[in-house]
PAZAPA-4460 file (N, C-alpha, C; in steps of 0.05 Angstrom, whole numbers, plus 32768, in hexadecimal, padded with zeros to 4 digits):
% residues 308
    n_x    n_y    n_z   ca_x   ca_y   ca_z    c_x    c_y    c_z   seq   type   mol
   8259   8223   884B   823D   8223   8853   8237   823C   8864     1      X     A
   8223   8251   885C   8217   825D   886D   8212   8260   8889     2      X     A
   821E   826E   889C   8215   8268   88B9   81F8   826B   88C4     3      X     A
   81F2   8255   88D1   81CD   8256   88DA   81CD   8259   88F4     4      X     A
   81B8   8272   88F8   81C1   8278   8911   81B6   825E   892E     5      X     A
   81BC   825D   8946   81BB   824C   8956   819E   8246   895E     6      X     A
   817E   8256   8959   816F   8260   8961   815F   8256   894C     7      X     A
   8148   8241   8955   8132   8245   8934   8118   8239   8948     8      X     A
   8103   8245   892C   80EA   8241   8935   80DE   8221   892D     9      X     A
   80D9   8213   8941   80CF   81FE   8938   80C1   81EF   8946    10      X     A
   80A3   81E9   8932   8084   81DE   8941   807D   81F0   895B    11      X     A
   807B   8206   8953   8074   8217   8963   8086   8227   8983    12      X     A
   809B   821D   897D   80AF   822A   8996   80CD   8227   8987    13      X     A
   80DE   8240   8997   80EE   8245   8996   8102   822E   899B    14      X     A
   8114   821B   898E   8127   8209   899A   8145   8209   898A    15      X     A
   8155   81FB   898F   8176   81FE   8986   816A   81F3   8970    16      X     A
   8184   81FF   8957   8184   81F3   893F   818A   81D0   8942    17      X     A
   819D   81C6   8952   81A1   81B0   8951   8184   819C   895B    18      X     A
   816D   81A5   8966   8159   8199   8976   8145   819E   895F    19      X     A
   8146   81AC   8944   8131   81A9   8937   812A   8197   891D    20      X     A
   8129   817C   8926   8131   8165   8913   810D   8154   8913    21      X     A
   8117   814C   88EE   80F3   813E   88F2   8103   8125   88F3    22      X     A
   80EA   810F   88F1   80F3   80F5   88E9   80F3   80E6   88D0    23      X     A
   8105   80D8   88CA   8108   80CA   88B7   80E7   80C4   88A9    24      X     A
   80D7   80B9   88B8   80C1   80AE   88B2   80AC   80CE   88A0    25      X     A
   80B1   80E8   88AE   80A0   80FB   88AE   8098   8101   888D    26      X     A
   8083   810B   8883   8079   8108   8868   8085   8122   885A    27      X     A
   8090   8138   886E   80A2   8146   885D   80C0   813C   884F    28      X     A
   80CB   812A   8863   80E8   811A   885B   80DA   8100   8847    29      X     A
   80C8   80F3   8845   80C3   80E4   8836   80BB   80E4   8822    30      X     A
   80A8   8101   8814   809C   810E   8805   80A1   8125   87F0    31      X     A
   80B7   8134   880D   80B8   8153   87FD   809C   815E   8801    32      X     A
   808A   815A   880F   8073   8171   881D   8077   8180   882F    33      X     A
   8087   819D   881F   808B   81A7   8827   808C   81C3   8817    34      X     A
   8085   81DD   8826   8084   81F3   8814   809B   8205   8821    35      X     A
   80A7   8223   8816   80BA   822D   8826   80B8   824F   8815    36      X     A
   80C5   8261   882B   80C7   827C   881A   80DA   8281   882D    37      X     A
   80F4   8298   8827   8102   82A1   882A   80FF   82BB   882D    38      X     A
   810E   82C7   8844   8104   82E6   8845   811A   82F4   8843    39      X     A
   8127   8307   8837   813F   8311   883A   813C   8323   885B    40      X     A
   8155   832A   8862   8154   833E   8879   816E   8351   8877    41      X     A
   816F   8364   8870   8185   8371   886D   8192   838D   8886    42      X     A
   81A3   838C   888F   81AC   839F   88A0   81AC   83BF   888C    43      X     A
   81A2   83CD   889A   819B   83E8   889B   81BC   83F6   889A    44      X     A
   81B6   840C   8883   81D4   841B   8887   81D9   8426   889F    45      X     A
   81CB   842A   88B0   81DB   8439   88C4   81E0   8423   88D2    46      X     A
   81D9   8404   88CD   81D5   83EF   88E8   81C7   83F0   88FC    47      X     A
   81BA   8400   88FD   81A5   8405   890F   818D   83EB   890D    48      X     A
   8186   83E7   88FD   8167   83CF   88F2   8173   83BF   88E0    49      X     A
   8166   83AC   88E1   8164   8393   88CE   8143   8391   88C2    50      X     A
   8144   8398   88A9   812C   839E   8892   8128   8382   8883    51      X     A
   8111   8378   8897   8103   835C   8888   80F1   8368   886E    52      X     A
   80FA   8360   8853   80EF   8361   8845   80D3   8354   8833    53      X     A
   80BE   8365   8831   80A6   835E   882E   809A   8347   8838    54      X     A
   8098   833F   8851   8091   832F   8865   8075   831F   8862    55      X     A
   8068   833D   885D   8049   8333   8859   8041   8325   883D    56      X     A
   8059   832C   8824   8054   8320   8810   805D   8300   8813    57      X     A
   8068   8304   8820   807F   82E3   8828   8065   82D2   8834    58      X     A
   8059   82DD   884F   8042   82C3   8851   802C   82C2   883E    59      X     A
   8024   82D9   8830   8012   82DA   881B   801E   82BC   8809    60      X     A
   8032   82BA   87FE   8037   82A9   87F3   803C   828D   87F7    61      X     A
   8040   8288   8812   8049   8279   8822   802C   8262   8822    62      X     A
   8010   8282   882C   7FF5   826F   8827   7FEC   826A   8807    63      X     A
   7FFB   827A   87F6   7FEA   826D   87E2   7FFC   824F   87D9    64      X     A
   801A   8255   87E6   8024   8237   87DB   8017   821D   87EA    65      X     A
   800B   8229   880B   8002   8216   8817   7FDB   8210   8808    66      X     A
   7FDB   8223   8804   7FBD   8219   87E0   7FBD   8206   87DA    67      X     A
   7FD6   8207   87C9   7FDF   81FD   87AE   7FE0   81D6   87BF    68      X     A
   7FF3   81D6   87CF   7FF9   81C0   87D8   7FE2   81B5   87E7    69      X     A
   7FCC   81C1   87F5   7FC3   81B6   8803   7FC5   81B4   881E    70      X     A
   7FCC   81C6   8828   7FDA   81CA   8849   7FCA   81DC   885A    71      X     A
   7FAE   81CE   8859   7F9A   81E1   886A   7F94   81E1   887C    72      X     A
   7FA5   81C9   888C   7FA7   81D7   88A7   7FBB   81F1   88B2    73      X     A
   7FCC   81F5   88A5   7FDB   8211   88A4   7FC8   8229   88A3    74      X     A
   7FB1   8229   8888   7FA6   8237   887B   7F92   8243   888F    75      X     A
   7F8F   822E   88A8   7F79   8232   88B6   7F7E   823A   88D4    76      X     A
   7F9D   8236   88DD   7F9E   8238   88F0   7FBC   8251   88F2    77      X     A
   7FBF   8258   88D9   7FD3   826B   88DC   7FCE   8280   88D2    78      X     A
   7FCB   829E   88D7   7FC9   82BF   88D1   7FDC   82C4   88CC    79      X     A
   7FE0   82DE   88C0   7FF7   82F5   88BE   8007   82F9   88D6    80      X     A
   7FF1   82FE   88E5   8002   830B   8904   8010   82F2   8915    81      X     A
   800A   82DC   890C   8013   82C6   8920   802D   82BD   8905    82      X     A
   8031   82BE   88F6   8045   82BF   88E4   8059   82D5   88EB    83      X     A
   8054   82E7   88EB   806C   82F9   88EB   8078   82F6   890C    84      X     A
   805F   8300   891A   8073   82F1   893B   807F   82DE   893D    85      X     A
   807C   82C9   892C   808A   82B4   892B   80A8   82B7   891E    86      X     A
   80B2   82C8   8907   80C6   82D1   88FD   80CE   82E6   8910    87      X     A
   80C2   82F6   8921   80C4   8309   8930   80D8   82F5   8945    88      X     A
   80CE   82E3   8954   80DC   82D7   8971   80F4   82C9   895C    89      X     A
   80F9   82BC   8947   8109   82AF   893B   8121   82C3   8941    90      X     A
   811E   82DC   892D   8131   82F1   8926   8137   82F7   8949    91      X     A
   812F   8303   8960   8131   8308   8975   8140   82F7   898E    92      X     A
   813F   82D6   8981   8141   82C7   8994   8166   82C3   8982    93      X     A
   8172   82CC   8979   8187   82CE   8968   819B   82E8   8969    94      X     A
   81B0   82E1   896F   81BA   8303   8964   81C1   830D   8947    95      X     A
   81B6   8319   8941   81B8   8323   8926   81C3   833A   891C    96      X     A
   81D8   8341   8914   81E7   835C   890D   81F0   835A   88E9    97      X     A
   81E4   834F   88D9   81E5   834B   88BC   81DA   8343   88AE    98      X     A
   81D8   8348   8894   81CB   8338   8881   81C3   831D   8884    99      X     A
   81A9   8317   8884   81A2   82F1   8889   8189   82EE   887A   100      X     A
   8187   82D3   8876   816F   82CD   8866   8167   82BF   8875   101      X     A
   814D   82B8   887D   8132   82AB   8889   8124   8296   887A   102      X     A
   812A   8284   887F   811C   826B   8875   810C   8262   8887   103      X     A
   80F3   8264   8881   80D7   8254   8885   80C5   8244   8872   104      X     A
   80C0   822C   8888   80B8   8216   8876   809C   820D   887F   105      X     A
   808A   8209   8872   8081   81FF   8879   8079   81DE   8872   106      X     A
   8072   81CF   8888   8074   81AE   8877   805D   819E   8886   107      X     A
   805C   8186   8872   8048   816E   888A   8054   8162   889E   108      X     A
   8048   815C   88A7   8052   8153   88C8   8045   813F   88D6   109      X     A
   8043   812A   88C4   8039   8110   88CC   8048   80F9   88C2   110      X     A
   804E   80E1   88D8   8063   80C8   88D0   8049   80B8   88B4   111      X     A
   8060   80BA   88A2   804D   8099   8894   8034   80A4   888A   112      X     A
   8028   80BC   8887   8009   80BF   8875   800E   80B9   885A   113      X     A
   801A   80B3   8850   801E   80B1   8838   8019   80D2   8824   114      X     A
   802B   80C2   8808   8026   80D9   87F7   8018   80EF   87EE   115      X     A
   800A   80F4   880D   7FEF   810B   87FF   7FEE   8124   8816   116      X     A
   7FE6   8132   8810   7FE7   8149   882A   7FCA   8156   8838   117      X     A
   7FB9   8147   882A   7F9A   8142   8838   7F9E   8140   8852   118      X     A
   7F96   8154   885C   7F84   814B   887C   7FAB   8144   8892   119      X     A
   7FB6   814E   8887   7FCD   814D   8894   7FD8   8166   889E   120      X     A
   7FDF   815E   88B2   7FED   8174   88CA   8005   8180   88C4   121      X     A
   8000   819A   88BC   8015   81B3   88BA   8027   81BD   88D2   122      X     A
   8043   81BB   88D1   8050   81CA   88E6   8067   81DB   88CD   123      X     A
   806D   81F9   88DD   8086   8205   88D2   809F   8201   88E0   124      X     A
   80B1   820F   88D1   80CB   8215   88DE   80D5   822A   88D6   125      X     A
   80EA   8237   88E2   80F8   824B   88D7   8110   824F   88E0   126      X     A
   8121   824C   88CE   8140   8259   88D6   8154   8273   88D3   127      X     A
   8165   8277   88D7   8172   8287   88C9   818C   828C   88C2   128      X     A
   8193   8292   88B1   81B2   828B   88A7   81BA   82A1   8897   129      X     A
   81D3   82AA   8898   81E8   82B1   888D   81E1   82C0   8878   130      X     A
   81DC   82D7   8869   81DD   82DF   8848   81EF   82DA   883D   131      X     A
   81F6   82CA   882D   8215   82C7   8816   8208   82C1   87FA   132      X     A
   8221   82D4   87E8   8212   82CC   87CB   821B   82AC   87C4   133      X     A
   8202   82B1   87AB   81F9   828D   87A6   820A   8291   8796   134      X     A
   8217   82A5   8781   822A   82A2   8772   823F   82AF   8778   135      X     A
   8259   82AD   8777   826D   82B3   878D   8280   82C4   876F   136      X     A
   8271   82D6   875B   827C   82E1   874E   826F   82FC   874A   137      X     A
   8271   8310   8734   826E   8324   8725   8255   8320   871B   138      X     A
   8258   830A   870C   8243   8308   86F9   8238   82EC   86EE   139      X     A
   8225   82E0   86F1   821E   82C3   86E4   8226   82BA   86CC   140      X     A
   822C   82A4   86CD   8238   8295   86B5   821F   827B   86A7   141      X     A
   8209   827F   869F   81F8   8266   86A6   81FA   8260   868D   142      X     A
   81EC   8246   868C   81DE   822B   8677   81BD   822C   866E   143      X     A
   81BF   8225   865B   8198   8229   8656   8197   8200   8662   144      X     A
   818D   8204   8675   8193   81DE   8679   817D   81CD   8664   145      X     A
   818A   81B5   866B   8177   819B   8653   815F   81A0   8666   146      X     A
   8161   819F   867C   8146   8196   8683   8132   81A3   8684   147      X     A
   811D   81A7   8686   8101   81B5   868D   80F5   81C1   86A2   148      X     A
   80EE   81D3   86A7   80E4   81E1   86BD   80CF   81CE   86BA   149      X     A
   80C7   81C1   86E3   80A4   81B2   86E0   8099   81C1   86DF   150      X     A
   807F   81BC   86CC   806C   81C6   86CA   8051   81CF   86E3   151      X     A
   8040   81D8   86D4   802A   81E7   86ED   8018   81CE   86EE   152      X     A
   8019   81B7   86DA   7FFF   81A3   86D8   8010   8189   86EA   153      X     A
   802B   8191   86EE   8039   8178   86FB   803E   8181   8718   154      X     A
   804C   8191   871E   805D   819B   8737   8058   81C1   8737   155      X     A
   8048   81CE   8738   8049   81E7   872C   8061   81FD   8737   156      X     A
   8071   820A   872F   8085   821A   873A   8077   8232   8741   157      X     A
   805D   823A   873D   8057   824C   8751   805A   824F   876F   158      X     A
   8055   822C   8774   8057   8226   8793   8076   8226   8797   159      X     A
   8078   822D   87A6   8099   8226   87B1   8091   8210   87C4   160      X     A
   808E   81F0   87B5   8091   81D8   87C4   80AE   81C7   87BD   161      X     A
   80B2   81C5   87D5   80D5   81C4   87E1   80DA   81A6   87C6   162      X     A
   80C4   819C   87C0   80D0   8175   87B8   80C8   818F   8799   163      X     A
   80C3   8197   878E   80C3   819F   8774   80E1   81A9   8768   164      X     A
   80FA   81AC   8784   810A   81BC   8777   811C   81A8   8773   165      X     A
   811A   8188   876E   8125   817A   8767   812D   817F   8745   166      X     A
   8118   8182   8739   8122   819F   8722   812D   81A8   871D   167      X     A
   813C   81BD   872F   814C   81D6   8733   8167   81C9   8737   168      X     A
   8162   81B3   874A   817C   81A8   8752   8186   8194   8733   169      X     A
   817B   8189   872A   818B   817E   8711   8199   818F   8701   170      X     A
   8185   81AC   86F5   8189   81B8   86E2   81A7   81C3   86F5   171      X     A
   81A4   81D0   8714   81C1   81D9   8718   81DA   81C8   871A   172      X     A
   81D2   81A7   8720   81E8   8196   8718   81F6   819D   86FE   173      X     A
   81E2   8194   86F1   81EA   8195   86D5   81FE   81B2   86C9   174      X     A
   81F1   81C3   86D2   8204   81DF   86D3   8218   81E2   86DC   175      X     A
   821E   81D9   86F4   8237   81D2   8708   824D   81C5   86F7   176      X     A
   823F   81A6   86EA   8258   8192   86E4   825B   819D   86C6   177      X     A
   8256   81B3   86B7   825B   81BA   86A2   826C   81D7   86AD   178      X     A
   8273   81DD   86BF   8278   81F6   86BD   826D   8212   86C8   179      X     A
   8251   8208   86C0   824B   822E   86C4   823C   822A   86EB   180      X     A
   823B   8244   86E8   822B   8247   8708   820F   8245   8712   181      X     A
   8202   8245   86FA   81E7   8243   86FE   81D1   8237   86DE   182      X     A
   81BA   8232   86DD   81AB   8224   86C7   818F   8236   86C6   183      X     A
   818D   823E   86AA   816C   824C   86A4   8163   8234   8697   184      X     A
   8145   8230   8697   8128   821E   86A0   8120   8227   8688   185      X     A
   8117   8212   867A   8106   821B   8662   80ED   8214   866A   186      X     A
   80D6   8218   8663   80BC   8207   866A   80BE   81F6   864A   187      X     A
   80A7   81E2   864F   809B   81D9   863E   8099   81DD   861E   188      X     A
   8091   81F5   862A   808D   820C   8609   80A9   820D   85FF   189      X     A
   80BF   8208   8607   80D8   8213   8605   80DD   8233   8603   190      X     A
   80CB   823F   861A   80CC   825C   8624   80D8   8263   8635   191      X     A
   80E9   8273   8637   8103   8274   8655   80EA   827D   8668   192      X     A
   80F6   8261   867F   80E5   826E   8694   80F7   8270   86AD   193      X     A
   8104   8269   86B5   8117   8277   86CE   8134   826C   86D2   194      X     A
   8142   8272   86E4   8158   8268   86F0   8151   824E   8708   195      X     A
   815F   824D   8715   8158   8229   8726   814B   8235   8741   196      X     A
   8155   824D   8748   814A   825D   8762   8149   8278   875C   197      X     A
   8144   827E   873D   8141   829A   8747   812C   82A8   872B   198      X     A
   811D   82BD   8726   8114   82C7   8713   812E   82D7   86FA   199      X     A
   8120   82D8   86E6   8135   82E2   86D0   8127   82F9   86C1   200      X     A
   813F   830C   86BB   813A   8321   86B1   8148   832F   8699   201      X     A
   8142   832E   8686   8154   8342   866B   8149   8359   8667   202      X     A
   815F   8367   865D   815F   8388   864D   815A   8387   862F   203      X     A
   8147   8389   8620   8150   8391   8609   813B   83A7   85F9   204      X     A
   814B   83B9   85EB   813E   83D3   85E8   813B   83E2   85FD   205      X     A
   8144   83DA   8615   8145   83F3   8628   8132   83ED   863D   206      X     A
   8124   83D6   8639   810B   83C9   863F   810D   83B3   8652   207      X     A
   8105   83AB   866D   8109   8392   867A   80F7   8382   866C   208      X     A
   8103   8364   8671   80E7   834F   865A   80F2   8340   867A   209      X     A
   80DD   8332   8680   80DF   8311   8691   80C2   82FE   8685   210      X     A
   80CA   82E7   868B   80B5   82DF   8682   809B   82DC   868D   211      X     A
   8084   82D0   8675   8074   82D3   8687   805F   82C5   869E   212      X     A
   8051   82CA   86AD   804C   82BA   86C6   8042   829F   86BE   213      X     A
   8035   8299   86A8   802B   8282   869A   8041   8269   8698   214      X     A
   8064   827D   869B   807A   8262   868C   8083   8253   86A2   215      X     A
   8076   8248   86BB   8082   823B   86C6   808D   823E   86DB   216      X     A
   8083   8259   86E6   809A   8264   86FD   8096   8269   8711   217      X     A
   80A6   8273   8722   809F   8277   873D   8096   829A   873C   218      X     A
   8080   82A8   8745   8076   82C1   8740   808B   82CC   8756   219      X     A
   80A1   82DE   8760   80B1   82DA   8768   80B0   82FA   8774   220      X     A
   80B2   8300   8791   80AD   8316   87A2   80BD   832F   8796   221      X     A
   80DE   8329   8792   80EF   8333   8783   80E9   8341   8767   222      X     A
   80E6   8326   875A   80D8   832E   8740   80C5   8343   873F   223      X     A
   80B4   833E   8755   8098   8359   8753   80A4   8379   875E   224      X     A
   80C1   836D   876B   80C8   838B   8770   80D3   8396   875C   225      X     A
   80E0   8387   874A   80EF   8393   872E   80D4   83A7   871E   226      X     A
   80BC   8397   871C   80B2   83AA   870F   80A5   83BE   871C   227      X     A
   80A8   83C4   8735   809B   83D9   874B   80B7   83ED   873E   228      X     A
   80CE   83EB   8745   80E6   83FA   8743   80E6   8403   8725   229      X     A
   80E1   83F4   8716   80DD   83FE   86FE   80D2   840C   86F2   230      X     A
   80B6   840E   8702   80A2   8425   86FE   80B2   843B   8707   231      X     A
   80BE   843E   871A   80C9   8451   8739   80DC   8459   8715   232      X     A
   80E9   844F   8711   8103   845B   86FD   80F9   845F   86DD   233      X     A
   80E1   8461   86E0   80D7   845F   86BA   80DD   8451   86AC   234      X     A
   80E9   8432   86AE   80F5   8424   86A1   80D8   8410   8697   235      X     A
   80D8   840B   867D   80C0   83FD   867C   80C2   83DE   8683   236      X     A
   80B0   83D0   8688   80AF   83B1   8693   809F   83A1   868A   237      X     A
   80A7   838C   8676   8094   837B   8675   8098   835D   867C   238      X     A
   8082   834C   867A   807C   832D   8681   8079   8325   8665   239      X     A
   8086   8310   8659   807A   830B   8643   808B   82F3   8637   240      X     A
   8081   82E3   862B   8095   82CC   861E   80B4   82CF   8616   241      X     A
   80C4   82C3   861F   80E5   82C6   8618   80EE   82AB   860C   242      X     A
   80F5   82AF   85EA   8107   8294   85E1   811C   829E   85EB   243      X     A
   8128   8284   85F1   8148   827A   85EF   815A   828B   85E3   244      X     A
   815A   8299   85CB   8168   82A1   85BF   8166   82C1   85C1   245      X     A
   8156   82C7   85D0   814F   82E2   85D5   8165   82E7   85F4   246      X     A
   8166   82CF   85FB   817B   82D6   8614   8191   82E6   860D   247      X     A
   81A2   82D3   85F6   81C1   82DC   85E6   81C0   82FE   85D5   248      X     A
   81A5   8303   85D7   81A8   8319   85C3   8199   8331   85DC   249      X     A
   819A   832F   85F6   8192   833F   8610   81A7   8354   8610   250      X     A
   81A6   8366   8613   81B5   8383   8619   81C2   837C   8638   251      X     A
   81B2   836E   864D   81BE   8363   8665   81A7   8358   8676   252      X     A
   81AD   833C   867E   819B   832F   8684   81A3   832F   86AB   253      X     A
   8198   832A   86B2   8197   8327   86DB   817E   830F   86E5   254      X     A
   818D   8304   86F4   8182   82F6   870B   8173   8307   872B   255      X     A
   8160   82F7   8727   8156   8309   8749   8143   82F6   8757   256      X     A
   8142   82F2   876E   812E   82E6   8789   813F   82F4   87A0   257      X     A
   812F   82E4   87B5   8131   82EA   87D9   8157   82E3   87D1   258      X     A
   815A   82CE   87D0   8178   82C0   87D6   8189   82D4   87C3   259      X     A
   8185   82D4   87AD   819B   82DF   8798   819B   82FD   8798   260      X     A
   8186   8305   87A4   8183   831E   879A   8181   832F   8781   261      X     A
   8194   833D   8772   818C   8347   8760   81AB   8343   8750   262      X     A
   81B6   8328   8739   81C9   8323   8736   81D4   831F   8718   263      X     A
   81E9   832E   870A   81E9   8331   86F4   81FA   8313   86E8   264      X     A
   81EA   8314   86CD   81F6   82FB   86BD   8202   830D   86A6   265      X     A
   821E   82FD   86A3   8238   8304   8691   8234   82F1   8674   266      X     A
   8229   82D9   8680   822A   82C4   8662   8214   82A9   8660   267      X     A
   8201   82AC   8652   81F4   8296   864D   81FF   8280   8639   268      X     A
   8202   826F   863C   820A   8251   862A   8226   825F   861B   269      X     A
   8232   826B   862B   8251   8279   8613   8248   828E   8605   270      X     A
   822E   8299   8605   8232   82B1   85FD   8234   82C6   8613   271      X     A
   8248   82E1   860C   824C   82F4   8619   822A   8306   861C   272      X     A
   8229   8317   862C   8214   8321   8632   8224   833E   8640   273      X     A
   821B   8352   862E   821E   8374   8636   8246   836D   863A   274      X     A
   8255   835E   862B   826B   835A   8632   8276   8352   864A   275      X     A
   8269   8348   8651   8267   8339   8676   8270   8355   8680   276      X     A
   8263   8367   8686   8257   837F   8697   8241   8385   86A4   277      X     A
   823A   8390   86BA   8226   8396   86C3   8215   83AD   86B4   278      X     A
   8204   83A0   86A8   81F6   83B9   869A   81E7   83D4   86AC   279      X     A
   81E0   83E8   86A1   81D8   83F8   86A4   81BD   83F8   86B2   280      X     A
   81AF   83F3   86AC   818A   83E9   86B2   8190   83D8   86CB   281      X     A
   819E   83C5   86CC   81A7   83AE   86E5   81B4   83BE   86FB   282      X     A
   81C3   83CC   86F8   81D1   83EC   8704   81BA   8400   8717   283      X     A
   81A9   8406   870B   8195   8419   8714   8181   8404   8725   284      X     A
   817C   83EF   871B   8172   83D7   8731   816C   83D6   8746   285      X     A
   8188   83D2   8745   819C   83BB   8759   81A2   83D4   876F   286      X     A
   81A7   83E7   8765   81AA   83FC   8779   8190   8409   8789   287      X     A
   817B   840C   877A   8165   8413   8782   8161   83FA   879C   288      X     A
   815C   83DB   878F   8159   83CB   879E   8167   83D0   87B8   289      X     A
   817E   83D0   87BB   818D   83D6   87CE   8186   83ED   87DE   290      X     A
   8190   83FD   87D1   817D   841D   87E2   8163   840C   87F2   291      X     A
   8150   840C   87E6   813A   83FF   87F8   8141   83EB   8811   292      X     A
   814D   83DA   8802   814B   83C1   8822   815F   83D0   8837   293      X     A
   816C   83E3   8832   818C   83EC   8845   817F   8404   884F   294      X     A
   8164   840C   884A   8152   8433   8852   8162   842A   8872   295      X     A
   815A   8442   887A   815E   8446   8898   8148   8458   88A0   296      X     A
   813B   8457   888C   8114   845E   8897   80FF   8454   887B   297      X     A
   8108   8437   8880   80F8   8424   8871   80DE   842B   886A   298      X     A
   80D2   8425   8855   80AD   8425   8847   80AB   840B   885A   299      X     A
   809A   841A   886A   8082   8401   8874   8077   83F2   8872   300      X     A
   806A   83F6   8853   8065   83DE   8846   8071   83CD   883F   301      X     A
   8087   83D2   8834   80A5   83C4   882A   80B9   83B8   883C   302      X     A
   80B8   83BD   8858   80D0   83B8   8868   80BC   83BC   8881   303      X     A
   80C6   83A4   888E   80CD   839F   88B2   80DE   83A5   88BE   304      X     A
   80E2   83BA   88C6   8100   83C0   88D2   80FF   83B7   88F4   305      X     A
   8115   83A7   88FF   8119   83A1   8918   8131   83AD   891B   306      X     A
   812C   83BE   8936   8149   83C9   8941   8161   83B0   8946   307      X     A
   8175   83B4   8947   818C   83A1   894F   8198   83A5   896A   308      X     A
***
């Protein structure tokens, strides 16, 4: 398990990780009302800063998941600037000298309202823990899983609401007790629409394809940097419907979000993919990506840098 550091933000003040506990009764533990985003933070090559990445996109999303759910007292009583000071005293109130990811949540916060998130009281939290890869290899080994990505008319995966990833968690069971390390989401349509936590990406003709925003997915901060970088490298990029079978016949396919970062897959369902190699296109990426979050005179727009 990841180390979390001793220090988190919760219902508005700074307290020990061990003192930030809801109750059994509360309609986030009873419900799953609850939304969340993840921020990467990466140490600077010289070590000098720690580069929170796209920050402002993170609460951007954060309110439209609190939209989606219904969480307007958040919507009404929380800004940009009282968000980031809030990740600001988190990261500060901590010692930090490495890679860590930032989990903030936001949830309901009332005993017993029952199933609905009307007119109910919003509090956040935030912690922070450890960076370690989710896959502890080279390269992904995944499953196209039985099950179904929920849909946008049931549970929508635009929102990152925490009780929707009951989903994610089957399809990665299921991947686990068969073997591989991780499971791609079909929607409905039987259109590839993601991995369990992360966006998906193939090469073919020289060309990035992911799918598109219609199949079910989470619109994913990462994801939007692939095709920023892409422009940056002339590589062309599109959004657009992906069968199943277009996975096995990918020049080289990759995983990417906040958590995974930018991570190559070797084999879908037993078939080989670029000969389980890191392809070329995934290469120029992954490196670019990197270059960025590691600057040691970060884009402003792109990066928060805090001295260490």
């Amino acid at each position: 398990m990841s180390k979390i550091y001793p220090k988190v933000y919760f219902k508005n003040k700074i307290v020990d990780f061990k003192e930030a506990n809801l109750s059994i009764a509360n309609s986030a533990v009873l419900y799953g009302l609850s939304t969340y985003t993840v921020i990467p933070m990466f140490l600077s090559e010289d070590k000098k800063h720690l580069n929170l990445f796209k920050i402002n996109e993170h609460f951007k999303r954060l309110r439209e998941s609190a939209k989606i759910i219904g969480f307007n007292d958040f919507l009404k009583n929380w800004d940009q600037t009282k968000f980031i000071s809030s990740v600001l005293k988190t990261i500060k109130s901590n010692s930090i000298k490495q890679d860590s990811l930032i989990r903030i949540t936001l949830f309901a916060d009332e005993i017993l309202s029952g199933a609905k998130s009307y007119q109910v009281k919003n509090s956040l939290s935030i912690f922070i823990y450890q960076m370690e890869p989710l896959i502890k290899k080279k390269g992904a080994n995944l499953i196209v899983s039985s099950w179904r990505r929920n849909p946008d008319l049931s549970i929508p995966s635009r929102a990152k609401i925490n009780g929707g990833y009951v989903n994610a968690a089957l399809m990665k069971n299921e991947a686990l007790a068969l073997g591989y390390d991780d499971a791609i989401a079909l929607d409905y349509s039987g259109h590839v629409a993601e991995s369990t936590v992360s966006n998906i990406f193939l090469v073919k003709d020289n060309c990035l394809l992911t799918p598109s925003d219609s199949s079910d997915l989470l619109e994913g901060i990462t994801r939007k940097t692939i095709f920023e970088i892409a422009q940056k490298l002339g590589i062309k990029a599109i959004k657009t419907s992906i069968d199943r079978t277009e996975l096995y016949l990918a020049s080289e396919v990759f995983l990417c979000g906040s958590s995974m970062s930018i991570f190559p897959v070797f084999k879908i369902d037993n078939v080989l993919i670029n000969d389980a190699k890191i392809g070329q296109i995934t290469k120029q990426i992954s490196n670019e990506y990197f270059k960025m979050l590691r600057s040691n005179n970060a884009n402003k727009d792109q990066i928060l840098s805090i001295k260490v």
